[in-house]
DRENTOR-471232 format. One record per residue (C-alpha): y, z, x; residue number from 1; residue in three letters. Coordinates in Angstrom, 1 decimal. Layout:
% DRENTOR-471232
(site (Y, Z, X), NUM, ALA);
...
This chain:
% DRENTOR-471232
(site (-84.0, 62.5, -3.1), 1, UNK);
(site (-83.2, 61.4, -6.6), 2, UNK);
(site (-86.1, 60.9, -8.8), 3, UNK);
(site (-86.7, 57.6, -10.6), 4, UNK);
(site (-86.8, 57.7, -14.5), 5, UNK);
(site (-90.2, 56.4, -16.2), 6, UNK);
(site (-89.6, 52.6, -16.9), 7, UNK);
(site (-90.0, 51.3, -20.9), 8, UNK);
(site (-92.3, 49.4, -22.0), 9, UNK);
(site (-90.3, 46.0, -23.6), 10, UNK);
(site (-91.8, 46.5, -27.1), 11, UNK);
(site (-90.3, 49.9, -26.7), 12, UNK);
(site (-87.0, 48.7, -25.4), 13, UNK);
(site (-87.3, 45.9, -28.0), 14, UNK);
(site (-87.3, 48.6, -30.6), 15, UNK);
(site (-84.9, 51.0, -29.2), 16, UNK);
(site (-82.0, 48.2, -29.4), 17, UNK);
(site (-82.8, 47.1, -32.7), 18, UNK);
(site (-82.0, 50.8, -33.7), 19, UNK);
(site (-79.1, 51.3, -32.0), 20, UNK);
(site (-77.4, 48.3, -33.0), 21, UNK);
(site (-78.3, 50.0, -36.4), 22, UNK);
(site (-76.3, 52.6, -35.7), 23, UNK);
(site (-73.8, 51.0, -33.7), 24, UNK);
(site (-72.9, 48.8, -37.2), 25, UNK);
(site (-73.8, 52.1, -39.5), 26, UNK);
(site (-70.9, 54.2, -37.3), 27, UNK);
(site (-68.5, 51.1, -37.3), 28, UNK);
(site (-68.8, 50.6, -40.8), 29, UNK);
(site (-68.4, 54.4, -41.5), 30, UNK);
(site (-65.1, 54.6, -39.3), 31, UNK);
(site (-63.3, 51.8, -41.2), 32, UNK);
(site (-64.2, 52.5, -44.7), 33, UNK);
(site (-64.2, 56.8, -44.5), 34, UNK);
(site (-62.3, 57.3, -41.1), 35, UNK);
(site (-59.3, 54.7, -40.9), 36, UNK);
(site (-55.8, 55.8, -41.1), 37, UNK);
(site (-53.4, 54.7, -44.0), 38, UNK);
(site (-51.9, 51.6, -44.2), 39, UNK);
(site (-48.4, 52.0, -42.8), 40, UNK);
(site (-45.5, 49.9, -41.5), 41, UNK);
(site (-43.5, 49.8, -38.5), 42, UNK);
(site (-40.0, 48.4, -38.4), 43, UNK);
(site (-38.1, 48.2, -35.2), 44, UNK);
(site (-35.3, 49.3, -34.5), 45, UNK);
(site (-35.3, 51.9, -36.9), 46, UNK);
(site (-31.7, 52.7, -36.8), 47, UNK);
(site (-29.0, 50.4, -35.9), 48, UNK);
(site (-25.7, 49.5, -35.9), 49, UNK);
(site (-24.0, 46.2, -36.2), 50, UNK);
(site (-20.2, 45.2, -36.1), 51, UNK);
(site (-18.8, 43.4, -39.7), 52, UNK);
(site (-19.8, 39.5, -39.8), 53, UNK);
(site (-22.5, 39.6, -36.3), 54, UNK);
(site (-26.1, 40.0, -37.5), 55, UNK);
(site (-29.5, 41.9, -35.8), 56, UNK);
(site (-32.9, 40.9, -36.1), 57, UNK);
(site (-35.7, 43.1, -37.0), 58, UNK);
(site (-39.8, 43.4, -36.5), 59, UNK);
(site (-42.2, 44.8, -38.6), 60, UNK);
(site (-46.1, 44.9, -38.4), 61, UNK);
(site (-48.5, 46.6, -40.8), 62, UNK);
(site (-50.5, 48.9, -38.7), 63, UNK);
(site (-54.1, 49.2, -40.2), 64, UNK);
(site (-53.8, 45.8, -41.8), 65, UNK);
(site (-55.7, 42.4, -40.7), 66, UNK);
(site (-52.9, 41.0, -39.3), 67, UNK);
(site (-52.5, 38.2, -42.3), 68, UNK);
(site (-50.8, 40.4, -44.8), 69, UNK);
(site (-46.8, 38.7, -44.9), 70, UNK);
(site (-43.5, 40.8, -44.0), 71, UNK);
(site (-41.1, 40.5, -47.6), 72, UNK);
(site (-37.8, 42.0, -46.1), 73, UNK);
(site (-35.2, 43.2, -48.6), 74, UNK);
(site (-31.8, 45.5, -48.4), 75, UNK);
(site (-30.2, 47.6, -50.2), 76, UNK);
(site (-26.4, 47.9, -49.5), 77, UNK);
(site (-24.2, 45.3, -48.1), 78, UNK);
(site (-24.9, 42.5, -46.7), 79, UNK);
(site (-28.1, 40.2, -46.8), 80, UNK);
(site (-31.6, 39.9, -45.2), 81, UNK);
(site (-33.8, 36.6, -43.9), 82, UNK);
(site (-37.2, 36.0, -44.7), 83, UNK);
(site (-37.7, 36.4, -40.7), 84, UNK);
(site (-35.6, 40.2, -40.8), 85, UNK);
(site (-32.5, 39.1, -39.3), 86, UNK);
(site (-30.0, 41.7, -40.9), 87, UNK);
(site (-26.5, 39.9, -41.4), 88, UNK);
(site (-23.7, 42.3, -41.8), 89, UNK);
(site (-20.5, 41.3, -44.5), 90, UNK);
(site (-17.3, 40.4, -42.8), 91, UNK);
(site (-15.0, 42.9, -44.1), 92, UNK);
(site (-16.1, 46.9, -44.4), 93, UNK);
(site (-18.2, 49.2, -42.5), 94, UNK);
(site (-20.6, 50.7, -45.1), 95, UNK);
(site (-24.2, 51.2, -43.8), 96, UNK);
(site (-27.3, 49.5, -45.6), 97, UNK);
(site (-30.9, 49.6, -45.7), 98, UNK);
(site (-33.2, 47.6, -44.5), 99, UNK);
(site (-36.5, 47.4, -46.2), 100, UNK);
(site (-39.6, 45.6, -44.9), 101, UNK);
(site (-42.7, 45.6, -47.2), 102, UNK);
(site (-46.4, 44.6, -46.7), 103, UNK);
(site (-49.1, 44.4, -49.3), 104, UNK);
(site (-48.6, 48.4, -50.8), 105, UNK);
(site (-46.6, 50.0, -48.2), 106, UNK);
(site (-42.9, 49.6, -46.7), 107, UNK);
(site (-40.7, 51.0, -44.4), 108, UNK);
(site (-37.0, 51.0, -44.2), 109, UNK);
(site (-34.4, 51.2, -41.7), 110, UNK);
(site (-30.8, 52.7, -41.6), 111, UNK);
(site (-28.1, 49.8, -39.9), 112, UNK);
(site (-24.7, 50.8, -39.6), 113, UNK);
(site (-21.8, 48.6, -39.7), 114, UNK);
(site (-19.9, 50.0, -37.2), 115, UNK);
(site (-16.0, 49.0, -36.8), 116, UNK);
(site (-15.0, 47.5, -33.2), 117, UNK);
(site (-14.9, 50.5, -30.4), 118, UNK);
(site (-11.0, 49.2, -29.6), 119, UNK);
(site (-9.6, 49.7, -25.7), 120, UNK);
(site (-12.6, 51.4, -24.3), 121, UNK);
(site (-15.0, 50.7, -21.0), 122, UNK);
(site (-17.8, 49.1, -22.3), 123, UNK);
(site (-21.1, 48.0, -21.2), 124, UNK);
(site (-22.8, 44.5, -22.7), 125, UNK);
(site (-26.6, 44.4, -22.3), 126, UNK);
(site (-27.4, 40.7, -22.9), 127, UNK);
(site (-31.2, 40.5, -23.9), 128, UNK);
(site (-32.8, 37.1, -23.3), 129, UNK);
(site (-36.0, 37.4, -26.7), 130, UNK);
(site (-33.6, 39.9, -28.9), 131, UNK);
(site (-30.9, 37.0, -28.9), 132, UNK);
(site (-28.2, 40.0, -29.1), 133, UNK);
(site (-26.1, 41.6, -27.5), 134, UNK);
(site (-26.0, 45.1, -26.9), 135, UNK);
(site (-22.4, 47.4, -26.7), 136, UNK);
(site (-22.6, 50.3, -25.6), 137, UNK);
(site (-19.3, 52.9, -24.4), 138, UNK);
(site (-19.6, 52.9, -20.8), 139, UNK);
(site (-19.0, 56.7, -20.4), 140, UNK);
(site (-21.5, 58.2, -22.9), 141, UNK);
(site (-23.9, 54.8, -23.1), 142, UNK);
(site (-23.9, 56.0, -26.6), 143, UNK);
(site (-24.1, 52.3, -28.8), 144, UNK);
(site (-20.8, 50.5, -30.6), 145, UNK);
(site (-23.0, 48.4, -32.0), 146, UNK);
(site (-25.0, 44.8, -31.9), 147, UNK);
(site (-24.0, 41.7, -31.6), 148, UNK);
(site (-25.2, 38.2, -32.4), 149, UNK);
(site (-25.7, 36.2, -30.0), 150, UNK);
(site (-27.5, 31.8, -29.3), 151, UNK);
(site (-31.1, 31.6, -28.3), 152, UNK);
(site (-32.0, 32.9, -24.8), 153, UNK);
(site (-28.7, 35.4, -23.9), 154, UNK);
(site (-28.3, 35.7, -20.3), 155, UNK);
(site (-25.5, 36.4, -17.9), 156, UNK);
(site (-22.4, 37.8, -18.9), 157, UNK);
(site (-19.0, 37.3, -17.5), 158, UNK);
(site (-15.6, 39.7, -18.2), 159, UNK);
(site (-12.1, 39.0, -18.0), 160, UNK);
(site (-11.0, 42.4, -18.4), 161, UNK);
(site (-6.9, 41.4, -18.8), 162, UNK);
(site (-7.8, 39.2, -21.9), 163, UNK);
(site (-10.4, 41.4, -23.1), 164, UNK);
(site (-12.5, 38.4, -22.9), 165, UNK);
(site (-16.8, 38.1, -22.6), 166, UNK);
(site (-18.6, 35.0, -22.0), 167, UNK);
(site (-22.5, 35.0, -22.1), 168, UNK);
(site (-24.5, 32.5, -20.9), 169, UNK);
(site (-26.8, 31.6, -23.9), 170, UNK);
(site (-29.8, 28.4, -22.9), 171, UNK);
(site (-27.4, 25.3, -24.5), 172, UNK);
(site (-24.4, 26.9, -25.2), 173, UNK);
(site (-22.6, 29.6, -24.2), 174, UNK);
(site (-20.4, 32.0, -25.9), 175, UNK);
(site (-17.4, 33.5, -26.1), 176, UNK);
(site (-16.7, 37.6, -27.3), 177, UNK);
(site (-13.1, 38.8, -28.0), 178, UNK);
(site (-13.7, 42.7, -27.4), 179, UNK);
(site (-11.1, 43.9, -29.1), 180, UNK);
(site (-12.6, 42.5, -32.9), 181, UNK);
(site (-16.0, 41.6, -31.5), 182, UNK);
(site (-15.4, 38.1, -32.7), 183, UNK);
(site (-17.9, 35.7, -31.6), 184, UNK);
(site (-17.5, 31.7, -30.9), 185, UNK);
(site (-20.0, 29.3, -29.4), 186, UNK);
(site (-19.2, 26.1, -27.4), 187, UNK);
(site (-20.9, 22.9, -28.6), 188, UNK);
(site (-24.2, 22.7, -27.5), 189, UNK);
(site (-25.3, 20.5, -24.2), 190, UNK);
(site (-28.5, 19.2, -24.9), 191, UNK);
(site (-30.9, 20.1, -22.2), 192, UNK);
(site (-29.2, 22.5, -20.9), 193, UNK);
(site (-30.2, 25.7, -19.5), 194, UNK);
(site (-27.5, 28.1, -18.8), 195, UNK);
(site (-28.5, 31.1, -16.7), 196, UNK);
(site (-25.7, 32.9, -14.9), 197, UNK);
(site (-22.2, 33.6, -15.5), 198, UNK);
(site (-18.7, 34.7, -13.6), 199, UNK);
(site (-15.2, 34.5, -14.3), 200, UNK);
(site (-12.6, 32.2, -12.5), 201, UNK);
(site (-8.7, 32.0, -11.5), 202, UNK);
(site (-6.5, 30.4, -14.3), 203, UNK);
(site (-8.3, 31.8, -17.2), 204, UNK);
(site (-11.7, 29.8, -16.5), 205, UNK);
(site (-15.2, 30.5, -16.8), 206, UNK);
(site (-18.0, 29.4, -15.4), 207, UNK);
(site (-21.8, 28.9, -15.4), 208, UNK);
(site (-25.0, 27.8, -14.2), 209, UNK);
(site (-26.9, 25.2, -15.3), 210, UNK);
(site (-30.5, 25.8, -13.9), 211, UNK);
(site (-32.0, 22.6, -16.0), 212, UNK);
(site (-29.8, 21.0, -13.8), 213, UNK);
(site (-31.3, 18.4, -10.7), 214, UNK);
(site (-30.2, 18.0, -7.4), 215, UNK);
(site (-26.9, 16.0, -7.1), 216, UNK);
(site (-25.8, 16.4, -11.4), 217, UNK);
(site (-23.2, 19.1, -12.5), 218, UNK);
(site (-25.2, 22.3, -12.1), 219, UNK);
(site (-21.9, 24.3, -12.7), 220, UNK);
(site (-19.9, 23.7, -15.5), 221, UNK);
(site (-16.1, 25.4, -16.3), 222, UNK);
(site (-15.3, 26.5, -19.4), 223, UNK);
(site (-12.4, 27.6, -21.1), 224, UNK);
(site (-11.4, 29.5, -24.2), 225, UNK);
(site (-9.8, 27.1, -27.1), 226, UNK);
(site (-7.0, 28.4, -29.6), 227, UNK);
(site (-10.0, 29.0, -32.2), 228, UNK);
(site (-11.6, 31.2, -29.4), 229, UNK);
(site (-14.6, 29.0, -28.5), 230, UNK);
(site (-15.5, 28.2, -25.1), 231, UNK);
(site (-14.6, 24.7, -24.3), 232, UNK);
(site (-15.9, 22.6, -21.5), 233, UNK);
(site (-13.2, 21.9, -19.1), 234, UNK);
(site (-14.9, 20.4, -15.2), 235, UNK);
(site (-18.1, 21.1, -13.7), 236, UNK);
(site (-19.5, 20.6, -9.7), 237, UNK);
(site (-22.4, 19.2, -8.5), 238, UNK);
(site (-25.1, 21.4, -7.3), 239, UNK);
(site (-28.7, 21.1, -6.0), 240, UNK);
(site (-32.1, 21.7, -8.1), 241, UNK);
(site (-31.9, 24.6, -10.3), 242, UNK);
(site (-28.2, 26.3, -9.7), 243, UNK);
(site (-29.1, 29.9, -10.4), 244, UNK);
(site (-27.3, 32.5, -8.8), 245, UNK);
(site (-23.2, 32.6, -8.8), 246, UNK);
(site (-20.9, 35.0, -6.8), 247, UNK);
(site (-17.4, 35.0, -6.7), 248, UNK);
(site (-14.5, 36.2, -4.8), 249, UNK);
(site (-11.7, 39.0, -5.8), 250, UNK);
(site (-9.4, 36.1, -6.0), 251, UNK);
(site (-11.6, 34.0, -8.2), 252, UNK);
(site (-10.9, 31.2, -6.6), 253, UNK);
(site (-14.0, 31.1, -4.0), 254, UNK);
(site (-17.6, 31.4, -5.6), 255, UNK);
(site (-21.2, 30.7, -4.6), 256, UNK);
(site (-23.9, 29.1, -6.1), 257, UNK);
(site (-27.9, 29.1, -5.2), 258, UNK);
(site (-30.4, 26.3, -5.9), 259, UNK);
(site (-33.9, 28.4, -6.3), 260, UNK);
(site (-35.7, 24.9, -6.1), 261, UNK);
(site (-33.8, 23.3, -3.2), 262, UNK);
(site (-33.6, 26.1, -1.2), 263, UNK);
(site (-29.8, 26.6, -0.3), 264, UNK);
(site (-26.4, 27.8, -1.1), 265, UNK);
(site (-23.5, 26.5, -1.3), 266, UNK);
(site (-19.7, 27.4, -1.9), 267, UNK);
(site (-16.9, 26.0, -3.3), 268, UNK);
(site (-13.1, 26.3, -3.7), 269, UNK);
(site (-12.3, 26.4, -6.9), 270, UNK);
(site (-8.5, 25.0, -8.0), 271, UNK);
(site (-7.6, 27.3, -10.9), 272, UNK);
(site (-7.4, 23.9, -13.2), 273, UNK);
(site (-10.9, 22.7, -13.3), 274, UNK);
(site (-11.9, 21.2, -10.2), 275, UNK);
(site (-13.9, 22.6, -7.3), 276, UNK);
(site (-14.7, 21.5, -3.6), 277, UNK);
(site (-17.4, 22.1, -1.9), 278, UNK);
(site (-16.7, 23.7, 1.0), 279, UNK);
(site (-20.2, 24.6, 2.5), 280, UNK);
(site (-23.6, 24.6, 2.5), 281, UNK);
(site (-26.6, 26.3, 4.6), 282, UNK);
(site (-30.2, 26.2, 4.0), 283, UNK);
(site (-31.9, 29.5, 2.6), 284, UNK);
(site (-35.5, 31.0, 2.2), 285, UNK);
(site (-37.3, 29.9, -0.5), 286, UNK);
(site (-36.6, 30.5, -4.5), 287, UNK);
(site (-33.2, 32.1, -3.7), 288, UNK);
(site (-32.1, 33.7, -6.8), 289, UNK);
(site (-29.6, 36.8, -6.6), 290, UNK);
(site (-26.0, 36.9, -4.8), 291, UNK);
(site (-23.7, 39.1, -3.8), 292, UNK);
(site (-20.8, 39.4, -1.3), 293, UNK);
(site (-19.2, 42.5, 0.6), 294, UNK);
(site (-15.8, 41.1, 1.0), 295, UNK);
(site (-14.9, 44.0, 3.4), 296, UNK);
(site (-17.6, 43.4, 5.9), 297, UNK);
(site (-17.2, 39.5, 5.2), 298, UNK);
(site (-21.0, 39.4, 4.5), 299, UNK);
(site (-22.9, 37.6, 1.9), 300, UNK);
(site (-26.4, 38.9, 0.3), 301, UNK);
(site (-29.0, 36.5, -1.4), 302, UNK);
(site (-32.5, 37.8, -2.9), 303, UNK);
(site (-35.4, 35.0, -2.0), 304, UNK);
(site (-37.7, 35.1, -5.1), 305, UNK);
(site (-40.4, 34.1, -3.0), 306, UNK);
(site (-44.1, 34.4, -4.2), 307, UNK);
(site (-47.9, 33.8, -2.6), 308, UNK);
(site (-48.0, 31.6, -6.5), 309, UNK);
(site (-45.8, 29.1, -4.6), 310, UNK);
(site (-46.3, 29.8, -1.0), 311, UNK);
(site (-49.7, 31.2, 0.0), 312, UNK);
(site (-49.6, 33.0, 3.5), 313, UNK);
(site (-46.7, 31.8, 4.1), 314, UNK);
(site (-44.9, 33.8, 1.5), 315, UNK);
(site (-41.7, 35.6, 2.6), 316, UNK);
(site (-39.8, 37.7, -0.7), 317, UNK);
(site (-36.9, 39.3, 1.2), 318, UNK);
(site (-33.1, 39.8, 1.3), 319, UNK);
(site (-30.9, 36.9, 3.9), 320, UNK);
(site (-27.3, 38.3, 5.1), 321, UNK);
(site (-24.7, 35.6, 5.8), 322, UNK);
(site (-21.9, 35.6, 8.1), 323, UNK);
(site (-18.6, 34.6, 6.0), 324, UNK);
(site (-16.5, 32.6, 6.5), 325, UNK);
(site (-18.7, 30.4, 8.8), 326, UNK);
(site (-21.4, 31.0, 6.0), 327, UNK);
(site (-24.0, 31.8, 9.6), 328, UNK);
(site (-27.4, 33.4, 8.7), 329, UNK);
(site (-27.6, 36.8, 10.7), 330, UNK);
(site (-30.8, 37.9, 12.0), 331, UNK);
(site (-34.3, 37.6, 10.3), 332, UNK);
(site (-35.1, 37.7, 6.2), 333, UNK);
(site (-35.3, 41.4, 5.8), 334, UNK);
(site (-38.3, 42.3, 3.7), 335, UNK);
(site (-37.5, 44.7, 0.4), 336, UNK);
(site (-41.0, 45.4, -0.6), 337, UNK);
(site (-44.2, 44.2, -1.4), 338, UNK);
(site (-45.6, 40.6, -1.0), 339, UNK);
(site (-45.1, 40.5, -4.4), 340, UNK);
(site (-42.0, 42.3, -4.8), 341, UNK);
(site (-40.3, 39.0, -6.2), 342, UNK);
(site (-36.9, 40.3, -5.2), 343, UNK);
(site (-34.4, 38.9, -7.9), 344, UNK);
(site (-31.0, 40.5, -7.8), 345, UNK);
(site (-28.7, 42.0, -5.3), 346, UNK);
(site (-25.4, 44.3, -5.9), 347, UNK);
(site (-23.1, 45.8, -2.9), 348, UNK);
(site (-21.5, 49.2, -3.2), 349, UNK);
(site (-18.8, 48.3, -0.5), 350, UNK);
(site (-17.3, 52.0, -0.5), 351, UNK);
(site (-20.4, 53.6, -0.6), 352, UNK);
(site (-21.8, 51.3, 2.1), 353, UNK);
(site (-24.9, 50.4, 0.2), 354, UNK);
(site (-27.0, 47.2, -0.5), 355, UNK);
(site (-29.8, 47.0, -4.3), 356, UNK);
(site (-32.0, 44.1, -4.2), 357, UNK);
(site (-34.0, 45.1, -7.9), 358, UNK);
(site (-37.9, 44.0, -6.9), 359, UNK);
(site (-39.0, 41.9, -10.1), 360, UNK);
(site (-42.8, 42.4, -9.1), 361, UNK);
(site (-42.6, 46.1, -7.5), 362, UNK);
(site (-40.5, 47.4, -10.2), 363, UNK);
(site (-37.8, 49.2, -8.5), 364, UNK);
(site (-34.3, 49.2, -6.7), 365, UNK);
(site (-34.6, 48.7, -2.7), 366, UNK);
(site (-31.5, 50.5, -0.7), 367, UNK);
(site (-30.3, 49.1, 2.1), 368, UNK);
(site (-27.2, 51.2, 4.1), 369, UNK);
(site (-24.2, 49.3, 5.6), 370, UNK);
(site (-23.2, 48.0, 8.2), 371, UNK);
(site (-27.5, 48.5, 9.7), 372, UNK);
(site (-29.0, 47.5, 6.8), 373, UNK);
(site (-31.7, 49.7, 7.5), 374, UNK);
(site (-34.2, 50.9, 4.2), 375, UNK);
(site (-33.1, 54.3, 2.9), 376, UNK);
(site (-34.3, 54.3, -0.3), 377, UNK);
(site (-36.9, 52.9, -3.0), 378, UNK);
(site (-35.1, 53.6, -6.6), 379, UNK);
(site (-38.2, 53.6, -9.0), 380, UNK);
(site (-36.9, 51.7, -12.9), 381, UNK);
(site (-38.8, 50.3, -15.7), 382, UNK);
(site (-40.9, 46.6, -15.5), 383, UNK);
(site (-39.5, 43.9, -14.3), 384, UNK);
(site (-36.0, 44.7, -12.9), 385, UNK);
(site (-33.6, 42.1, -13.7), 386, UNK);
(site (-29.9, 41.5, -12.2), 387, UNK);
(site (-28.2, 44.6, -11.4), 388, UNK);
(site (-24.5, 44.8, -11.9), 389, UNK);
(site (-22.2, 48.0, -10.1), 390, UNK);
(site (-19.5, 49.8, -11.4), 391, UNK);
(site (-17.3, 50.5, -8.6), 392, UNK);
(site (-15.1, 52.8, -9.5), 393, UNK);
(site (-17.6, 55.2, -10.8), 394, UNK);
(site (-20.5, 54.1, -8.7), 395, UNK);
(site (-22.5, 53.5, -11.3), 396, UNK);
(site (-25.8, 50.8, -10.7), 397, UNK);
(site (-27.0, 49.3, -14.0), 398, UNK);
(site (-30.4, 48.2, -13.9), 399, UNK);
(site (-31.6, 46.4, -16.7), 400, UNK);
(site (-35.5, 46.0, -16.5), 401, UNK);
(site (-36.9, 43.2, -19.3), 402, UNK);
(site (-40.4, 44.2, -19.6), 403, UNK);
(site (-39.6, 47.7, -20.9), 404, UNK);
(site (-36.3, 47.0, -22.4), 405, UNK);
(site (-34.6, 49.5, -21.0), 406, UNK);
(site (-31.7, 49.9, -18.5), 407, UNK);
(site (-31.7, 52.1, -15.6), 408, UNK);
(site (-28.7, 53.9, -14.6), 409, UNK);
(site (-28.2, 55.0, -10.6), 410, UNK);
(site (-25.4, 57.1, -9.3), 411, UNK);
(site (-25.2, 54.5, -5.9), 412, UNK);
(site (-23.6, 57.5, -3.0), 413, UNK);
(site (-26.3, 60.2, -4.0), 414, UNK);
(site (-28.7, 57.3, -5.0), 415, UNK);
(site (-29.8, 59.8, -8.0), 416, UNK);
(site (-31.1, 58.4, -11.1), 417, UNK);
(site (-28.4, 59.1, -14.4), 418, UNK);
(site (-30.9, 58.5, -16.8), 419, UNK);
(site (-31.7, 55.0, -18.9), 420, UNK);
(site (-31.0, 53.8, -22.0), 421, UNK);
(site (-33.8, 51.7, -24.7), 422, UNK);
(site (-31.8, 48.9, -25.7), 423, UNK);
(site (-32.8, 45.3, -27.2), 424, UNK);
(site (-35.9, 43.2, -26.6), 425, UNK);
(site (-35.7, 41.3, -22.5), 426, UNK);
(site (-32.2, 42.6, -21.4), 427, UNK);
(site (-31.8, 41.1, -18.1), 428, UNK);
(site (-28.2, 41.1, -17.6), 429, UNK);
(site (-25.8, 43.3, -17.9), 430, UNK);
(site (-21.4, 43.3, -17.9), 431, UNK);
(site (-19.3, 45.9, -18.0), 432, UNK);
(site (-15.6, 45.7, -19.4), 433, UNK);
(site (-13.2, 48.1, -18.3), 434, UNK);
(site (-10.1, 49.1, -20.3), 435, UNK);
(site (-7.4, 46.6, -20.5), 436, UNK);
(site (-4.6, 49.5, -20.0), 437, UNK);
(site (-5.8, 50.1, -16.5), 438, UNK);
């Protein structure tokens, strides 16, 4: 039995408190005036490189400080330096410069390289929604090109790999990247607008979702590239609440859209001039976000976001599998995880008969086989998974996860993980561009 200890007296508990909060305030004062660390600051990134006339933003904090002490941010070398960090690199040349970011006593500095465009090489763009950049990296050794600047809020990315083209979604505008200079043009702003997701269309369009958009306004709006190489508004189609997700077929002339707020999907035959016609519509689970088709199979994958936050018990995350053409559900929502798993994106190895839904709230890759779709694998990845985007040719699965900033890389027949790669702050979207010889 254990034994019960004495109970004090209060004047001797009284007294007892009163010296330990003594020495609780002697050995907190002792530990920051005779045991704190130095001052120091940290700058991040700490090396970097940036292609001639695109610009990179920096953070620094003084570790050790209060908090209140100000950032002065200076460089030596080329090229100039905001009073908020963001590096801008000169036009012309590729010299490297230093950054320097200074607080109170101490700085830091950081090396950025101005790097020259990587020319006809696979590439892989990480758009990152906070760093407002965009990352290049060379597809084969994920080693970086460089950074590129990029509007408020970057998002999904679409390639047109014969004109060497990029367009990333970017909240009011989007933008265009010639990847053989690295170039950059932005449309002109649509007020209000939210642009989210990204594909490429027949007849040298783009387009993109609007998920500001309300049910029954243009939700999708086409875009195409001007002689001065910005993105020009050129059609758009009506969607339902909050257009998210977009899909589209080999021919570009077929795509997809889901409305996460009205809860349905819907296709439309695009013209290769502009215009599109919707062509169908089915109702969905709720929040669908992510898209994919298998074109072989003539099956079409959507992720349901779906969280107890919106629906309680009655909650159902999961992945939905479509019948095409007749766009006919098949079967039951098929569960990818956890209650809240908050399943976001999908991607379809169609040679490798495999199915990734990337679970937002589980953080990881859920592996379904085809034609069963039976669970064979849970691919673990960083925080909050994003939209994953395959490489078919080399079976390669890019996971980009935002919390961690960090993107995952999944060889999708063994299902073995290739390693990840840090990259800017929130990437959630990722491209990649093959070479325009092939």
């Amino acid at each position: 039995m254990r034994r019960r200890s004495a109970a004090l007296k209060p004047p001797v508990l009284i007294a007892l408190l009163a010296i330990a909060a003594l020495l609780g305030t002697g050995i907190t004062l002792y530990a920051q005036h005779r045991l704190a660390l130095p001052q120091r600051v940290e700058i991040v990134p700490a090396d970097a490189a940036v292609f001639p006339g695109s610009s990179i933003a920096f953070n620094a904090r003084l570790v050790g400080g209060d908090g209140k002490t100000p950032v002065r941010w200076s460089v030596v070398g080329p090229g100039h330096v905001s009073a908020s960090g963001v590096y801008s690199a000169p036009a012309g040349g590729t010299e490297s410069a230093i950054v320097v970011a200074r607080a109170g006593d101490v700085s830091t500095a950081a090396r950025v390289r101005v790097t020259a465009p990587p020319g006809d090489i696979p590439l892989l763009l990480i758009a990152c929604y906070d760093g407002n950049g965009v990352d290049v990296r060379d597809l084969s050794s994920l080693a970086r090109a460089g950074m590129l600047s990029a509007p408020d809020d970057a998002a999904g990315i679409a390639v047109d790999p014969l004109r060497r083209l990029a367009l990333v979604a970017a909240k009011e505008r989007v933008m265009a990247i010639d990847l053989r200079t690295m170039a950059l043009a932005t449309s002109v702003p649509k007020p209000g607008a939210r642009f989210d997701q990204a594909v490429r269309l027949a007849g040298g369009y783009f387009a993109a979702t609007d998920n500001n958009a309300s049910k029954g306004s243009p939700g999708v709006l086409f875009f195409r590239i001007g002689a001065n190489g910005a993105p020009e508004a050129a059609g758009s189609a009506i969607a339902g609440e909050t257009p998210e997700g977009i899909a589209v077929s080999s021919d570009a002339r077929t795509f997809y859209v889901t409305n996460v707020n009205s809860n349905e999907l819907l296709r439309f035959a695009f013209d290769g001039r502009g215009g599109a016609r919707l062509t169908g519509r089915i109702a969905t689970g709720t929040r669908p976000y992510g898209i994919a088709l298998d074109e072989s199979r003539h099956l079409l994958f959507v992720a349901d976001n779906d969280t107890p936050t919106v629906n309680g018990d009655r909650s159902h995350p999961g992945l939905e599998v479509f019948a095409l053409p007749a766009l006919r559900r098949i079967g039951a929502s098929i569960s990818t995880g956890s209650k809240d798993a908050l399943p976001i994106g999908v991607a379809v190895d169609e040679k490798a008969g495999r199915v990734f839904v990337t679970n937002e709230g589980d953080s990881n890759v859920a592996v379904f086989d085809l034609p069963a779709l039976h669970r064979i694998a849970t691919l673990p990845t960083g925080k909050w998974p994003w939209t994953p985007r395959l490489d078919a040719g080399a079976h390669r699965l890019y996971v980009p996860s935002a919390h961690d900033d960090v993107v995952d890389v999944f060889d999708t027949r063994t299902l073995r993980s290739l390693g990840s790669v840090q990259t800017c702050a929130y990437p959630t979207n990722v491209a990649n561009a093959p070479r325009r010889s092939l």
